[in-house]
C-alpha positions in Angstrom: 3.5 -24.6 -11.8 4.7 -23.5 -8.5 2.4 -24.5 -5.2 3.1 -21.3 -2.4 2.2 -21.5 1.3 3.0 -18.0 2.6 2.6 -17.9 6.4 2.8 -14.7 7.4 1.6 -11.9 5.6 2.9 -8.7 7.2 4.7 -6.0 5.0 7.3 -8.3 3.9 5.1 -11.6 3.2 3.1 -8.7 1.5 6.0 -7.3 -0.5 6.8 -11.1 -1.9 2.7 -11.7 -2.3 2.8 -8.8 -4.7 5.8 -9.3 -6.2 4.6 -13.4 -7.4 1.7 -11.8 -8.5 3.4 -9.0 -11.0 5.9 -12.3 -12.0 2.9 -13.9 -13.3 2.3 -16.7 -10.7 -1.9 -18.0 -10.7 -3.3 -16.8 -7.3 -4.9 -20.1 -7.6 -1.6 -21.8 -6.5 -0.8 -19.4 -3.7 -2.4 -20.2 -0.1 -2.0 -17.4 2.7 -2.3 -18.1 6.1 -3.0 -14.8 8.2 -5.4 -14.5 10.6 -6.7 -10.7 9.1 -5.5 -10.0 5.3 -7.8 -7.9 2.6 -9.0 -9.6 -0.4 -5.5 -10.1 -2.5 -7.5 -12.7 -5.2 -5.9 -15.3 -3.2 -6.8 -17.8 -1.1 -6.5 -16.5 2.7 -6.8 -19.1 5.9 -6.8 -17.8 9.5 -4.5 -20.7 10.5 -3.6 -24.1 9.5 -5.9 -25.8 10.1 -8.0 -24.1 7.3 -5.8 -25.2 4.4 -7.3 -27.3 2.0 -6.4 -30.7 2.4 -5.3 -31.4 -1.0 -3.2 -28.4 -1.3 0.1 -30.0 -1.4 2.9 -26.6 -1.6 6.6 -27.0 -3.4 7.3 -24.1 -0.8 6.2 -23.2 2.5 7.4 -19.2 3.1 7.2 -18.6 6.8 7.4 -14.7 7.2 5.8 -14.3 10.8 7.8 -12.8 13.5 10.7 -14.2 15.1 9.2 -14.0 18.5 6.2 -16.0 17.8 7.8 -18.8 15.1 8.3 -21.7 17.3 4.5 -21.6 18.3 3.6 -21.4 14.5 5.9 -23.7 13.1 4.9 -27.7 14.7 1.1 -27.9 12.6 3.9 -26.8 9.3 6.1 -30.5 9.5 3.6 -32.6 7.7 4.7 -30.8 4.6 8.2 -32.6 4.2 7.9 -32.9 0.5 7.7 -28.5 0.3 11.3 -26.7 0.8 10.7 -24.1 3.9 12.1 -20.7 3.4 12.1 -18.4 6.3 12.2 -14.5 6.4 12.8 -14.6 10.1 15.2 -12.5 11.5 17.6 -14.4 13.9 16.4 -18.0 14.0 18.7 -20.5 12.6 18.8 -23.6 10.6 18.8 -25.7 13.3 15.9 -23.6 15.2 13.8 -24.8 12.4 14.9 -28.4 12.4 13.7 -28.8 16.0 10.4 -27.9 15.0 9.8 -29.1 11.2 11.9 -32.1 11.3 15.9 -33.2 11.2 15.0 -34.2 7.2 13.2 -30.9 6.8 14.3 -29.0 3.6 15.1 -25.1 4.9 16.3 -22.3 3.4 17.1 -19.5 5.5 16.7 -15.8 4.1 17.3 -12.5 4.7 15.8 -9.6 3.2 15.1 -6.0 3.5 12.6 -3.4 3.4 13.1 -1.6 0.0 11.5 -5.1 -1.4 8.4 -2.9 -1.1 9.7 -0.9 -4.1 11.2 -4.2 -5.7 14.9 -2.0 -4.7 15.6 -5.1 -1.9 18.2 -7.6 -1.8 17.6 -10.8 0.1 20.8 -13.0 1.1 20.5 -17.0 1.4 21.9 -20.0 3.2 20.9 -23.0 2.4 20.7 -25.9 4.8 22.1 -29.7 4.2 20.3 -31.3 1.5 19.1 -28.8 -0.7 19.4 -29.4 -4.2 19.7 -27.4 -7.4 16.4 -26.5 -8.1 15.3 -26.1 -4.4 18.1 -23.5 -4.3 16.6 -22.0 -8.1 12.9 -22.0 -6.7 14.3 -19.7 -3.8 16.3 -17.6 -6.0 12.9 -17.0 -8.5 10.5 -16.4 -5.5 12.9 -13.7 -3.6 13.9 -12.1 -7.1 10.4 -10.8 -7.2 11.3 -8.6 -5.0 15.2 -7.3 -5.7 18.1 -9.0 -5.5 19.4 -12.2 -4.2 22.9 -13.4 -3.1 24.1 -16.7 -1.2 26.5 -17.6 1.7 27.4 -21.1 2.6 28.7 -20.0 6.1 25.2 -19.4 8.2 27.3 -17.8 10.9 27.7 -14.8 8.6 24.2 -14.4 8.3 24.6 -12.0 12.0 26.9 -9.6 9.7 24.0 -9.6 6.6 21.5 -8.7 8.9 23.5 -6.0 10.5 24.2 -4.7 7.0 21.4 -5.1 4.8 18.8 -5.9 7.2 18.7 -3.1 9.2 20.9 -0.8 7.0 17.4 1.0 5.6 17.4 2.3 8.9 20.9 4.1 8.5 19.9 6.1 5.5 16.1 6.7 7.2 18.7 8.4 9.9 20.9 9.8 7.5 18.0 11.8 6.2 16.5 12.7 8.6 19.2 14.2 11.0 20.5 16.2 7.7 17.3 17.6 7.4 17.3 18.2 11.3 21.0 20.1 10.5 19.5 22.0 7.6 17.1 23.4 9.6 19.7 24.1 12.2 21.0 26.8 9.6 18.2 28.3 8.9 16.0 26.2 6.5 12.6 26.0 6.7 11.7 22.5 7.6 9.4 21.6 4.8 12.3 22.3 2.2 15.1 21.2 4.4 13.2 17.7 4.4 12.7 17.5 1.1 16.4 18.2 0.1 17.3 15.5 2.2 14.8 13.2 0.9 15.9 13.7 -2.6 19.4 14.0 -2.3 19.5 10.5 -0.4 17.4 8.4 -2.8 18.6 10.3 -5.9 22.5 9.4 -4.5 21.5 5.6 -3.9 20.2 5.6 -7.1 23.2 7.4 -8.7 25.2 4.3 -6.6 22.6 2.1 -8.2 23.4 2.5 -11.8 27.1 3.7 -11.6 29.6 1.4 -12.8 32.1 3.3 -9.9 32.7 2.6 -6.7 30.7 4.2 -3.5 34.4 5.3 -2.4 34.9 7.0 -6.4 31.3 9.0 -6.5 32.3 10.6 -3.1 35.6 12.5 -4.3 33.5 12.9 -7.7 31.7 15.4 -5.5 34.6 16.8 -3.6 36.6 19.6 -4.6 39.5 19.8 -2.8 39.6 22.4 -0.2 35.7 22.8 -1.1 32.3 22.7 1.3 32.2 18.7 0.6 35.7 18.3 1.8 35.1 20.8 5.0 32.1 18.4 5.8 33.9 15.2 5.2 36.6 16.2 7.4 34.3 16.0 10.1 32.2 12.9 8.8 35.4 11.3 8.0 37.5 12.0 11.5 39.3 9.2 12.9 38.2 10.4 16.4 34.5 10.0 16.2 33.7 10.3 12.5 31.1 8.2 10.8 33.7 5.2 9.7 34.1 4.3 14.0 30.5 4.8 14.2 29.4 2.5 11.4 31.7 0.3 12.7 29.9 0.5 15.9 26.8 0.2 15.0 27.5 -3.1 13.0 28.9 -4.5 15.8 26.0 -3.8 18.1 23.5 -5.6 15.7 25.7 -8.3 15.3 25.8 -8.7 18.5 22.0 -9.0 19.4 21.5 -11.3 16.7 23.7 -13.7 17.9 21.8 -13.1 21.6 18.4 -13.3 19.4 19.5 -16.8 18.0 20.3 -18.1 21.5 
């Protein structure tokens, strides 16, 4: 049986906490640390120094926010026999070496938001010394929640983030300025909304299960000469279409992860 030590238990240590728990995991071998956490069946400390001191953990999950993990982390070292597996946006290997330990086992993760709806997708690197089943007991946790996918380059990890991490937040945007246009034209805002809504998640979902590419459904809905090609010839300019944009905006988050990491 697997020992957990979730630190952290926001909306994505709650995502995972859920997802263990519908994999079949006891809530007897999980141990939460978070200062203010409803009654989950598990155990729940408000800091450390609470947990029990013959819980011994296989895997210390640290999911509290970037900004405030190098104050957290220190009390976490005495548990060098545990693999460490961070959710933390930004903060490298190394970052967590300084604090936990040069010998310290870590895993570093990234995943995103639709792990709420078990639709995620959490990419890996794995730091020196991690073995086989260190590398499978990261795999099993974080497919709880959607899928999982490795790099061995952590300097790539900037261009995951920028992608997957924050790319929820493009189609949020997406739907919500063509609602914002459909109501330009006329449509009451209630409907224009829900269009939106549906046409985005029943597309991703369409993406989800096709066998075809992302580049093949799009001309599967473009006639040529058609109101999907008039659109797409504005979307698709090489002036300021959505292509240079996306490019962009990519950039710019790649860019302030690599200033968040320092």
């Amino acid at each position: 049986m697997t020992k957990i030590l979730l630190v952290g238990c926001g909306k994505m240590g709650s995502a995972l906490l859920s997802g263990w728990l519908d994999q079949g995991i006891a809530a007897a071998d999980m141990v939460v640390v978070e200062p203010a956490l409803p009654a989950l069946g598990v155990a729940v400390m408000a800091d450390q120094a609470a947990i029990p001191a013959g819980f011994n953990p296989d895997v210390v999950v640290l999911a509290v926010k970037p900004q405030v993990m190098a104050q957290v982390l220190p009390p976490y070292a005495r548990f060098q026999g545990a693999v460490f597996l961070s959710i933390a946006a930004g903060k490298p290997i190394d970052f967590f070496r300084t604090h936990l330990g040069p010998s310290a086992a870590i895993i570093r993760a990234m995943p995103n938001t639709p792990a709420a709806v078990r639709r995620g997708i959490t990419v890996c690197c794995a730091g020196s010394g991690i073995g086989d089943a260190q590398r499978l007991l990261a795999e099993t946790l974080l497919s709880a929640v959607g899928e999982v996918g490795w790099i061995e380059d952590e300097s790539l990890m900037d261009a995951v983030t920028a992608v997957s991490g924050s790319g929820p937040a493009y189609l949020f945007l997406l739907a919500e300025v063509m609602a914002q246009a459909g109501v330009a034209q006329g449509l009451p805002e209630d409907l224009a909304v829900r269009l939106a809504r549906a046409t985005v998640a029943g597309s991703g979902e369409l993406l989800r299960q096709s066998s075809e590419s992302a580049a093949q459904l799009r001309q599967n809905v473009t006639s040529p000469g058609g109101t999907t090609a008039a659109a797409l010839g504005v979307l698709m300019a090489d002036s300021n279409g959505l292509p240079g944009l996306m490019n962009q905006a990519v950039e710019a988050a790649v860019r302030r992860g690599r200033e968040l990491a320092g």
